[in-house]
C-alpha positions as CSV (number, residue, x, y, z in Angstrom):
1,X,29.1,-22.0,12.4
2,X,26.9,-19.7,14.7
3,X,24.6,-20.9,17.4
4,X,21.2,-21.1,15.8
5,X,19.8,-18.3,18.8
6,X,22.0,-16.1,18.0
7,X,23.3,-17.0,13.9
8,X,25.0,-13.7,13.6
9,X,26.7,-13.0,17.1
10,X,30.3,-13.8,16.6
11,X,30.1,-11.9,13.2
12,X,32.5,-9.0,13.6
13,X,33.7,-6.1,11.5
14,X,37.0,-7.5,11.7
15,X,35.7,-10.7,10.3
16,X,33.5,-9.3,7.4
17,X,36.5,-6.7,6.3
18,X,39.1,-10.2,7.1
19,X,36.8,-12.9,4.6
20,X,36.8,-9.7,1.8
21,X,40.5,-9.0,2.1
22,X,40.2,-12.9,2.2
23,X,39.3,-12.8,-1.3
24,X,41.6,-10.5,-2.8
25,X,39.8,-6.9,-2.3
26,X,42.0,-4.2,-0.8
27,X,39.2,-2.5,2.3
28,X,40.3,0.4,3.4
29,X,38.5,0.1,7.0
30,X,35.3,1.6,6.1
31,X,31.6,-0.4,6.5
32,X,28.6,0.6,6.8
33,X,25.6,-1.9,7.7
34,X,22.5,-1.9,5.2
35,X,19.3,-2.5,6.5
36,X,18.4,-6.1,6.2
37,X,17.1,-8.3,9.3
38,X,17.4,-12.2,8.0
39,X,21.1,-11.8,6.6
40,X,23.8,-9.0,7.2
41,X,24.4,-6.6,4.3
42,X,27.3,-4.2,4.5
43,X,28.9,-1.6,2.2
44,X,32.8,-1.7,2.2
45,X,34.8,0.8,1.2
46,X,37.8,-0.2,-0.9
47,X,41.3,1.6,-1.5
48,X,41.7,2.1,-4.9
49,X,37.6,1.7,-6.5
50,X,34.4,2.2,-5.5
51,X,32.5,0.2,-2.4
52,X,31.0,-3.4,-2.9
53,X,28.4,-5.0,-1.0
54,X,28.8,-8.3,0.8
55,X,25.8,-10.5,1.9
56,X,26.6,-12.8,5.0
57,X,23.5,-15.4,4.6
58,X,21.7,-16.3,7.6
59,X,23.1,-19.7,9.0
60,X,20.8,-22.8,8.5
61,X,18.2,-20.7,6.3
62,X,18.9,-22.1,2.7
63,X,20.9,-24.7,1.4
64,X,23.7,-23.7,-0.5
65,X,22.5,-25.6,-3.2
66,X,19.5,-23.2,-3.0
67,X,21.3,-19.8,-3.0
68,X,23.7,-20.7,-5.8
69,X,20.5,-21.4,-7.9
70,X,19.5,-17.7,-6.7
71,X,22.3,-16.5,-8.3
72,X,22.1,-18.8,-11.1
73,X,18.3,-17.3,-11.8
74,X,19.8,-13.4,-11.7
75,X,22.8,-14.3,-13.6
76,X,20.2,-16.0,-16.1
77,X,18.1,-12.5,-16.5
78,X,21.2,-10.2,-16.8
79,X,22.5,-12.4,-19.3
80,X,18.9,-11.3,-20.9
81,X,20.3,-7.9,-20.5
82,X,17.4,-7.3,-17.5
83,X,18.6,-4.8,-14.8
84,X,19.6,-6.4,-11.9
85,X,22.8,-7.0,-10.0
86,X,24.0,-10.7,-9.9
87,X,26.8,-12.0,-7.6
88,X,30.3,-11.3,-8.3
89,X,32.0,-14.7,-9.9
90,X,35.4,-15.6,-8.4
91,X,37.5,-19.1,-9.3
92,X,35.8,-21.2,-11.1
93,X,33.0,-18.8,-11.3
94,X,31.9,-19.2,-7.4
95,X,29.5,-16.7,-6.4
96,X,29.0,-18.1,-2.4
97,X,32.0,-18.2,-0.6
98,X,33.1,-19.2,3.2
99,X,35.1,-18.0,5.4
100,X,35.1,-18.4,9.4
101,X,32.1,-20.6,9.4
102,X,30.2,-17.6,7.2
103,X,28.6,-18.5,4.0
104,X,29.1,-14.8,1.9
105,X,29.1,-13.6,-1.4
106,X,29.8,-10.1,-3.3
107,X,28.1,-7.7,-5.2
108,X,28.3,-4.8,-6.9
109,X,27.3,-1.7,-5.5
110,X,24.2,-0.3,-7.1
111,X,22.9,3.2,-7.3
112,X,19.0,4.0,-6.9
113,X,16.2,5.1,-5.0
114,X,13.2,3.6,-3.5
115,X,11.0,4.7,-6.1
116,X,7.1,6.2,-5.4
117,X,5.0,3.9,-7.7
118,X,2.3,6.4,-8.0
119,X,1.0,7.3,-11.9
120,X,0.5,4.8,-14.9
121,X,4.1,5.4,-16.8
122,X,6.3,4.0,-13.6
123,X,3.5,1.4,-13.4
124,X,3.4,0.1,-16.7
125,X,7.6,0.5,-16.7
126,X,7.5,-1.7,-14.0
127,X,5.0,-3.9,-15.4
128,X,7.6,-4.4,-18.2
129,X,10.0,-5.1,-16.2
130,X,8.7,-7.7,-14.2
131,X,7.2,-9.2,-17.4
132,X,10.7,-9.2,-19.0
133,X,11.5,-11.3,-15.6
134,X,9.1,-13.8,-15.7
135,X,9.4,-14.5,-19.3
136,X,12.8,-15.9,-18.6
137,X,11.4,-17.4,-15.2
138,X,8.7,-19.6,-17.2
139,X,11.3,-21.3,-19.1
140,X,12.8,-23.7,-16.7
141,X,11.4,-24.4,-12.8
142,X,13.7,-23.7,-9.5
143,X,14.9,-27.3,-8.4
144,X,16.2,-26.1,-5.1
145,X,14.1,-23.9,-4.1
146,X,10.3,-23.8,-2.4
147,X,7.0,-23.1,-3.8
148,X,4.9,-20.2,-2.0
149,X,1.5,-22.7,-1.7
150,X,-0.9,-22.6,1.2
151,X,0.9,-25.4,2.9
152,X,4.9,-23.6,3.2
153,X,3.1,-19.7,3.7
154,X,-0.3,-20.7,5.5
155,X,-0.8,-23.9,7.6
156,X,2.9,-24.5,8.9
157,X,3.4,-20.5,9.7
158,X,0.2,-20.9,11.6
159,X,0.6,-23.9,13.6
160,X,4.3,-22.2,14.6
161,X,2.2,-18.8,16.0
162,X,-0.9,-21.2,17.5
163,X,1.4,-23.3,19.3
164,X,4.3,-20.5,20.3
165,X,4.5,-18.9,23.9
166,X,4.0,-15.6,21.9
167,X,-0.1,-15.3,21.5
168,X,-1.8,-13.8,25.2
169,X,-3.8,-16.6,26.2
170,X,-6.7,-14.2,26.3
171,X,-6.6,-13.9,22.8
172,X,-5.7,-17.4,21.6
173,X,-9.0,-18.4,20.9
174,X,-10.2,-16.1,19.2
175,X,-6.9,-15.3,16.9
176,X,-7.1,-19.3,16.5
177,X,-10.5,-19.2,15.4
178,X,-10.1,-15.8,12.8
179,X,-6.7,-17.6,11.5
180,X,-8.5,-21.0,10.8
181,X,-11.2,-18.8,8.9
182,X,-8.5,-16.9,7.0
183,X,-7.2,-20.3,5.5
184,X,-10.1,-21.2,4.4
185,X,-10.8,-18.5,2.6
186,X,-7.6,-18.5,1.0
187,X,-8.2,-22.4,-0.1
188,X,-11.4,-21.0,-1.2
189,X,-9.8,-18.5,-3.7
190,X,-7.0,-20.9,-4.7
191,X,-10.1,-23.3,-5.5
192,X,-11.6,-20.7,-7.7
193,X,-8.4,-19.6,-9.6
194,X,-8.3,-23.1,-10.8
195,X,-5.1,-24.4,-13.1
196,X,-2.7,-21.4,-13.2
197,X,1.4,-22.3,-13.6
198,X,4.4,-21.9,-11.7
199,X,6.8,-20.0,-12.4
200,X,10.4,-18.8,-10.7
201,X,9.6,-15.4,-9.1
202,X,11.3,-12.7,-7.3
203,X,9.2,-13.4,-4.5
204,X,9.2,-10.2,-2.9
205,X,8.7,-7.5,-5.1
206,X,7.9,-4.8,-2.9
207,X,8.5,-1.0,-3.2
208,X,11.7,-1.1,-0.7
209,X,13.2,-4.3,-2.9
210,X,13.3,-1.9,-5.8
211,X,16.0,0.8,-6.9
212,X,14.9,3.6,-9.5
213,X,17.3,5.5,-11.7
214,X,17.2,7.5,-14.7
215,X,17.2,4.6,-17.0
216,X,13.9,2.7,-14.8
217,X,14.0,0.3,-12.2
218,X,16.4,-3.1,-10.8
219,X,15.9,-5.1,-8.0
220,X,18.4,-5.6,-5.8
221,X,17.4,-8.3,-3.5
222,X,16.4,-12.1,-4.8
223,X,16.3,-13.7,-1.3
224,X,13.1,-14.8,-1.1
225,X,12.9,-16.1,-5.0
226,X,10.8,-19.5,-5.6
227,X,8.2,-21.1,-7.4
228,X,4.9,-19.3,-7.5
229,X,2.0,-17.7,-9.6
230,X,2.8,-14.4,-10.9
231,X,0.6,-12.1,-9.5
232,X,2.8,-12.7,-6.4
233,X,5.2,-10.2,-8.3
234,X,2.8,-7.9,-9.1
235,X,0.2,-7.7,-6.1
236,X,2.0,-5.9,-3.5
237,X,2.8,-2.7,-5.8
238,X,-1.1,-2.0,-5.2
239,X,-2.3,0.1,-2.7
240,X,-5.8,2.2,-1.5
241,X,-9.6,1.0,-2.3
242,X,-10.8,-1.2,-4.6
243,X,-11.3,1.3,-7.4
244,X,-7.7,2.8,-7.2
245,X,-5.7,-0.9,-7.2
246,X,-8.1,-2.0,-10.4
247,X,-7.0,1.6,-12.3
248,X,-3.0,0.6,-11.0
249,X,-3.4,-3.1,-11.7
250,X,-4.5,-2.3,-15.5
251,X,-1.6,0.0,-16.0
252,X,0.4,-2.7,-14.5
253,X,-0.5,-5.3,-16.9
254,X,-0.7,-3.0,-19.8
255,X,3.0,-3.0,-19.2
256,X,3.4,-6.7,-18.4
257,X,1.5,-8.5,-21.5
258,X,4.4,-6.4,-23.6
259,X,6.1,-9.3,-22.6
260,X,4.6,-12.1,-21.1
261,X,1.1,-13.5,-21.0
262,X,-0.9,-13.2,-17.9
263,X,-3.5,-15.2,-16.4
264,X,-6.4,-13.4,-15.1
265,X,-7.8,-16.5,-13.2
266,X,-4.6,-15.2,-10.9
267,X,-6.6,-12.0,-9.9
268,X,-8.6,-14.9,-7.6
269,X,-5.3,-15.4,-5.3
270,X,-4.7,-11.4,-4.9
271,X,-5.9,-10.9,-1.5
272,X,-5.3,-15.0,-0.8
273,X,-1.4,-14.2,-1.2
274,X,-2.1,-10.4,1.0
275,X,-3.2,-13.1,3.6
276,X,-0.5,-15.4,3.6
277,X,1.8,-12.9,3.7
278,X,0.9,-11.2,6.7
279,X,0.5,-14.9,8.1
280,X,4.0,-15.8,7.0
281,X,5.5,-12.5,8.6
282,X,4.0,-12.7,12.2
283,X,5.7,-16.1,12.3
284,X,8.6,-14.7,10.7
285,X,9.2,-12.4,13.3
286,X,8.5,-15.0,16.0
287,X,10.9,-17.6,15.1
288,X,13.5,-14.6,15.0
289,X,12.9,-13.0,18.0
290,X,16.1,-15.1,19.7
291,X,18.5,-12.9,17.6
292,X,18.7,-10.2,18.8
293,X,18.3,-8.1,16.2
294,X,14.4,-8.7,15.8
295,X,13.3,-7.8,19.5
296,X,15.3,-4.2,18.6
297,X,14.1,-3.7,15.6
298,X,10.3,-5.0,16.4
299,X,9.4,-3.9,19.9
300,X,5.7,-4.3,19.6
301,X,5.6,-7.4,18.4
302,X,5.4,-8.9,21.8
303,X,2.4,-7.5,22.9
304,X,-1.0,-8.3,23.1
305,X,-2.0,-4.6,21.2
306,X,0.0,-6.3,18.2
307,X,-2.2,-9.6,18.6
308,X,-5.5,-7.5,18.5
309,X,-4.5,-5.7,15.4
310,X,-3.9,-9.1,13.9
311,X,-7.3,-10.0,14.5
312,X,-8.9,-7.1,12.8
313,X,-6.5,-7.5,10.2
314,X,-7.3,-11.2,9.5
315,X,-10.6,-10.3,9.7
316,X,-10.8,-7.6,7.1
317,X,-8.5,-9.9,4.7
318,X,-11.8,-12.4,4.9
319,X,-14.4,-9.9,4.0
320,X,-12.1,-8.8,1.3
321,X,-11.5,-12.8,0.2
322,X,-15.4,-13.6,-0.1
323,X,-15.6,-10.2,-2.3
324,X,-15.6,-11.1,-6.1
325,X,-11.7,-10.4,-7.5
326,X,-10.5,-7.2,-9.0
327,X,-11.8,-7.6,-13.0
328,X,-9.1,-5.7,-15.3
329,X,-9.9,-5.6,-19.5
C-alpha cells in the first residue's frame, strides 16, 4: 500500500495498464488521466474495442466494505433501468479488485457533456431523474457508509482547520469566531426542519458530476454517496438571488414529486448544507495538501487572501441562514 502523504506516488502508467491487462483486457498503450483529485481516473485504450475507465481508490479513504456497497447502490438503480454506469462485474461478480497494493475497479466508458442547467425542461428532467434515484434510495439505508449530519460535515472538519498550521494566526480569531457562528446557525436550521428521513444519496450532485446526452442526463461519479436528506441532491443545481433559485427549485420539484415525495420542511437545511459544504471542502483540501497533487492543483489555498474570503463567505452564509427558507407551491 502507499504511504498515506503521498497515497498515489508509486502509482505508475505501467502499473495501471499492468492491473488492467491483469484482468484480462488487451491495452494497447494508450491512457489518458481524467480529472479527479481524491482517486485516479484514467481512460485506457484497448486493441480490439472501445476505451474503459479505471478508478484507483484513494488508499485508507473507504472501507472496502463501503465501496462495494457504492456499487451495490448503482447496480441497484440500473437494475431500475436508471441511467448511470455501474462497475464492471468480474469472477464471482467482483466489482473492486487489487492489484500491487491498489484497490481498482472498471467501468464503462460513458459519453456526455457537462450539461448548462439553465431553463425549466432540463430542470424538471433532472428533477425526474434524481427523483427516480431516490425512490429506490428510500427503500433500504447504506450500512457501510456515513451520514452527512452536522457532526461528520461541520464540527469535526472545523476542529481539523481551527487546530491545523494552515489558518494565519492574524486571522484565527476571527475565522474561529465566524465558524463557531456558522454552526450555530446551521443547528439552528436543522432545529427548524424538524423530523425529515434519511435516505441513500448521490451525495454530490453537482453540475460537473453530471453527463448530458440526447436521451437526458447520468451521473457518472457515486463517490461521495451516503445517508442524508434529499435536498442534498437537489440544492447545489441552484444558482443566483433568491427569486431566481425559488423559480429553478419549483421546476426542480415539479419534476421530482413525478416520482418521489418531497419534504418541504427540507427547504430549512438549503443554505445549512451550502455551509457545511464549503466547511467540509476547506478541510478537504487541507488534509490533502501532503499529496501532491492538491498544492498543484490549489495554489491559493495557502494563503491568507483565501482565509479572508472564507470569512466573508461564512459570513454571508449566516445572514442567508437567519433569512426565512425558500417557500415553493
Amino acid at each position: 500500500m502507499s504511504h498515506n502523504l503521498t497515497p498515489f506516488s508509486e502509482l505508475s502508467p505501467d502499473i495501471v495498464l499492468s492491473a488492467l491487462e491483469g484482468v484480462g483486457y488487451a491495452c494497447d498503450g494508450h491512457l489518458l488521466a481524467l480529472n479527479s483529485y481524491e482517486n485516479r481516473v484514467y481512460q485506457i485504450g484497448l486493441e480490439q474495442s472501445a476505451p474503459i475507465v479505471t478508478k484507483f481508490y484513494r488508499p485508507n479513504r473507504w472501507s472496502d466494505a463501503a465501496i462495494i456497497e457504492e456499487h451495490h447502490f448503482i447496480q441497484e438503480l440500473a437494475d431500475n433501468e436508471i441511467p448511470v454506469v455501474p462497475a464492471l462485474q468480474f469472477t464471482n461478480h467482483q466489482t473492486l479488485l487489487e492489484s500491487n497494493g491498489f484497490r481498482f475497479s472498471v467501468f464503462p466508458k460513458q459519453g456526455g457533456r457537462v450539461p448548462e442547467i439553465d431553463n425549466a425542461e432540463k430542470l424538471a428532467w433532472m428533477g425526474r431523474f434524481i427523483g427516480r434515484i431516490h425512490a429506490i434510495g428510500a427503500l433500504k439505508p447504506f450500512k457501510q457508509r456515513p451520514t452527512l449530519n452536522v457532526a461528520t460535515f461541520g464540527e469535526e472538519p472545523s476542529h481539523f482547520l481551527l487546530n491545523s498550521a494552515f489558518l494565519p494566526s492574524d486571522l484565527h480569531h476571527t475565522y474561529s469566531g465566524v465558524i463557531k457562528h456558522a454552526l450555530n446557525c446551521v443547528k439552528h436550521c436543522f432545529e427548524r426542519a424538524g423530523h425529515f428521513h434519511h435516505i441513500r444519496l448521490h451525495g454530490d450532485c453537482y453540475p460537473g458530476n453530471i453527463l448530458w446526452t440526447d436521451f437526458g442526463p447520468h451521473f457518472v461519479d457515486f463517490d461521495d454517496s451516503r445517508m442524508g436528506p434529499a435536498i442534498q441532491d437537489m440544492w447545489m443545481l441552484l444558482s443566483g438571488n433568491r427569486a431566481e433559485m425559488t423559480q429553478q427549485l419549483e421546476y426542480l420539484l415539479n419534476g421530482y414529486k413525478t416520482f418521489f415525495d418531497f419534504n418541504p420542511n427540507e427547504l430549512n437545511l438549503l443554505e445549512a448544507l451550502r455551509t457545511l459544504r464549503l466547511i467540509h471542502y476547506s478541510a478537504w483540501i487541507a488534509k490533502r495538501w501532503d499529496d501532491p497533487a492538491f498544492p498543484m492543483a490549489f495554489p491559493w489555498f495557502n494563503t491568507a487572501r483565501y482565509w479572508q474570503d472564507r470569512i466573508i463567505e461564512l459570513r454571508e452564509q449566516i445572514a442567508l441562514m437567519e433569512e426565512e427558507p425558500l417557500s415553493v407551491i
